[in-house]
C-alpha positions in Angstrom: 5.1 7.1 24.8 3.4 3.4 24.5 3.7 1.5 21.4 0.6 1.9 18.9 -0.3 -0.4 16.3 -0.3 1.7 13.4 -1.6 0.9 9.2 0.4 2.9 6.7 -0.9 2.6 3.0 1.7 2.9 0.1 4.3 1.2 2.2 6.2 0.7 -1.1 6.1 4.4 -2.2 8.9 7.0 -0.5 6.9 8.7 2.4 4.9 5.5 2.8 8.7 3.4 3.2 10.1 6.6 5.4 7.0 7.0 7.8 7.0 3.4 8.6 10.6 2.9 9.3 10.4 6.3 11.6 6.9 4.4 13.6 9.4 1.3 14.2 12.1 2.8 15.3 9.8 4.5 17.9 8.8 1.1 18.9 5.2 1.3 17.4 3.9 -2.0 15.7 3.3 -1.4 11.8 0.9 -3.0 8.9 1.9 -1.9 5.7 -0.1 -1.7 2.8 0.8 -1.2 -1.0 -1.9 -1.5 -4.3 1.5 -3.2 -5.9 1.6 -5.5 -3.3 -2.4 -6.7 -4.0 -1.9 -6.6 -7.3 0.9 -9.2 -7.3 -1.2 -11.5 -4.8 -4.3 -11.1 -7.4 -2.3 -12.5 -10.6 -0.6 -14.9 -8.7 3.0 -13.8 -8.1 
């Protein structure tokens, strides 16, 4: 199968963590997306 670039959102929840793992270990390229990680960027951490 050729790689796909894939987005998974909630990258830092269980299924989100799990499901991205699985589409790089298939060789896919992955963009994760979490609200925790927007958050942080918003109040400066």
């Amino acid at each position: 199968m050729p790689s796909r670039k894939m987005l998974v959102i909630g990258t830092a929840g269980f299924i989100g963590f799990h499901l991205a793992k699985k589409l790089l270990n298939r060789g896919d390229t992955v963009v994760g997306i979490d609200k925790e990680e927007v958050e942080s960027r918003l109040n400066g951490f």
